[in-house]
C-alpha positions in Angstrom: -59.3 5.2 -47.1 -58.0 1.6 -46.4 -60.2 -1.2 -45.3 -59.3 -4.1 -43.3 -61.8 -6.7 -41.8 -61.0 -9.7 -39.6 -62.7 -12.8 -38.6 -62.6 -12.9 -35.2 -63.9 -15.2 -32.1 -65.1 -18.4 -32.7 -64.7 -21.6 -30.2 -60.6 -21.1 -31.5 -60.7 -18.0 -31.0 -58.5 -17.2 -34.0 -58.4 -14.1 -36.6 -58.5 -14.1 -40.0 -58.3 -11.4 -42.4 -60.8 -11.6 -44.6 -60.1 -8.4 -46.7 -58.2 -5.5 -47.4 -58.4 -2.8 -49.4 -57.9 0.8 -50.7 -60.5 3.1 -51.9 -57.6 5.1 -53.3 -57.1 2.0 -55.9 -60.4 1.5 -56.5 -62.5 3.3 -59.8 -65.1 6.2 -58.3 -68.1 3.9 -58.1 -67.0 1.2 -55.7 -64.7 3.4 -53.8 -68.6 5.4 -53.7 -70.1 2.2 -52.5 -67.1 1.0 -49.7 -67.3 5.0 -47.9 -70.9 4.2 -48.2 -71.1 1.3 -46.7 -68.5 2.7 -43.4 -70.7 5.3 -43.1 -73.8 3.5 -42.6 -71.7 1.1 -40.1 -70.5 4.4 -38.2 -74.1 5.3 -37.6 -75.3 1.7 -36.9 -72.6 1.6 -34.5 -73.6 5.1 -33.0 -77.1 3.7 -32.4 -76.6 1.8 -29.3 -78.2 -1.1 -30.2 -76.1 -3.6 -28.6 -75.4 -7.4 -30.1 -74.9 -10.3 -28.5 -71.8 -10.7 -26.6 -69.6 -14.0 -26.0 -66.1 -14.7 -26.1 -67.1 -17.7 -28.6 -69.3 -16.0 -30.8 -68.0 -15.1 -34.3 -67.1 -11.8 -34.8 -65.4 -9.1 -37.1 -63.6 -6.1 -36.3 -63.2 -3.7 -39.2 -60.6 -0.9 -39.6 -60.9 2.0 -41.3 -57.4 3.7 -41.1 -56.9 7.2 -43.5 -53.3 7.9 -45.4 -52.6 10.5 -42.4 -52.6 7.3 -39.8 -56.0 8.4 -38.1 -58.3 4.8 -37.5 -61.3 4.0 -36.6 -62.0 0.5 -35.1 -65.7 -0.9 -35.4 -66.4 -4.6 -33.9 -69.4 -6.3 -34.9 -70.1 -9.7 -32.6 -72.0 -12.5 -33.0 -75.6 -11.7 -33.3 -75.6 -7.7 -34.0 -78.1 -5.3 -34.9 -79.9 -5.6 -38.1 -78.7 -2.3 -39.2 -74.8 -3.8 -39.5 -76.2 -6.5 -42.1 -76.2 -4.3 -45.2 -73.3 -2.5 -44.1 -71.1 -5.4 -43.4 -72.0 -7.6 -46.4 -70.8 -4.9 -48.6 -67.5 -4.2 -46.5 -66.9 -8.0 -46.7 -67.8 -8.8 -50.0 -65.4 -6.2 -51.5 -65.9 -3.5 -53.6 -66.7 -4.9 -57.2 -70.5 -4.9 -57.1 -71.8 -8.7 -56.7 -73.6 -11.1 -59.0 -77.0 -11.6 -58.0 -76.8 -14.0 -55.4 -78.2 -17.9 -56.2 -81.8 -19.0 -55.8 -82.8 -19.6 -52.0 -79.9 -17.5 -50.9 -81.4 -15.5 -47.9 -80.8 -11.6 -48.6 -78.5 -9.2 -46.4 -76.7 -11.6 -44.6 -72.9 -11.4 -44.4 -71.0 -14.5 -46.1 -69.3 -16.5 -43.7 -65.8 -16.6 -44.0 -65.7 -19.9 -43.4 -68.2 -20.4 -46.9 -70.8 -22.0 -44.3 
């Protein structure tokens, strides 16, 4: 299954990808962690809960395309449910599993790709 993830929105209005990868390249524990990950984003997203919505508002639109050329689009805007944080920060933060995070670091919020 690959992965892609871009920034998108903003005041610019720009997109950035921010990562890409294959679970088919990747040993059975973090490929485990990445389908894990898109499958609790695929339920988030089939909850309903709507986020906020705003042609400026940072967003991300993740793509999950198989070998066989089938895709599935998720986009997550600005502020969105708290159900796409865990989800996300996995998707975006790759799939090595992560240092513990610094002291004072607030937990299960997505990095920014801009590193604010």
């Amino acid at each position: 299954m690959r992965v892609k993830i871009e920034s998108t929105g903003g005041f610019a209005g720009d997109q950035v990808m921010v990562a890409m990868y294959d679970t088919d390249d990747l040993p059975g524990h973090d490929a485990d962690r990445i389908r894990e990950a898109v499958d609790a984003l695929a339920a988030a997203k089939e909850s309903g809960e709507p986020g906020e919505i705003g042609a400026d508002l940072p967003a991300y639109r993740v793509t999950i395309g198989d070998v066989d050329g089938d895709q599935r689009v998720f986009e997550v805007e600005g502020a969105h449910p708290d159900a796409l944080d865990e989800p996300l920060t996995v998707l975006l933060r790759g799939p090595s599993e992560p240092e513990e995070p610094p002291e004072g670091t607030p937990p299960g919020k997505p990095p920014s790709p801009s590193g604010l």
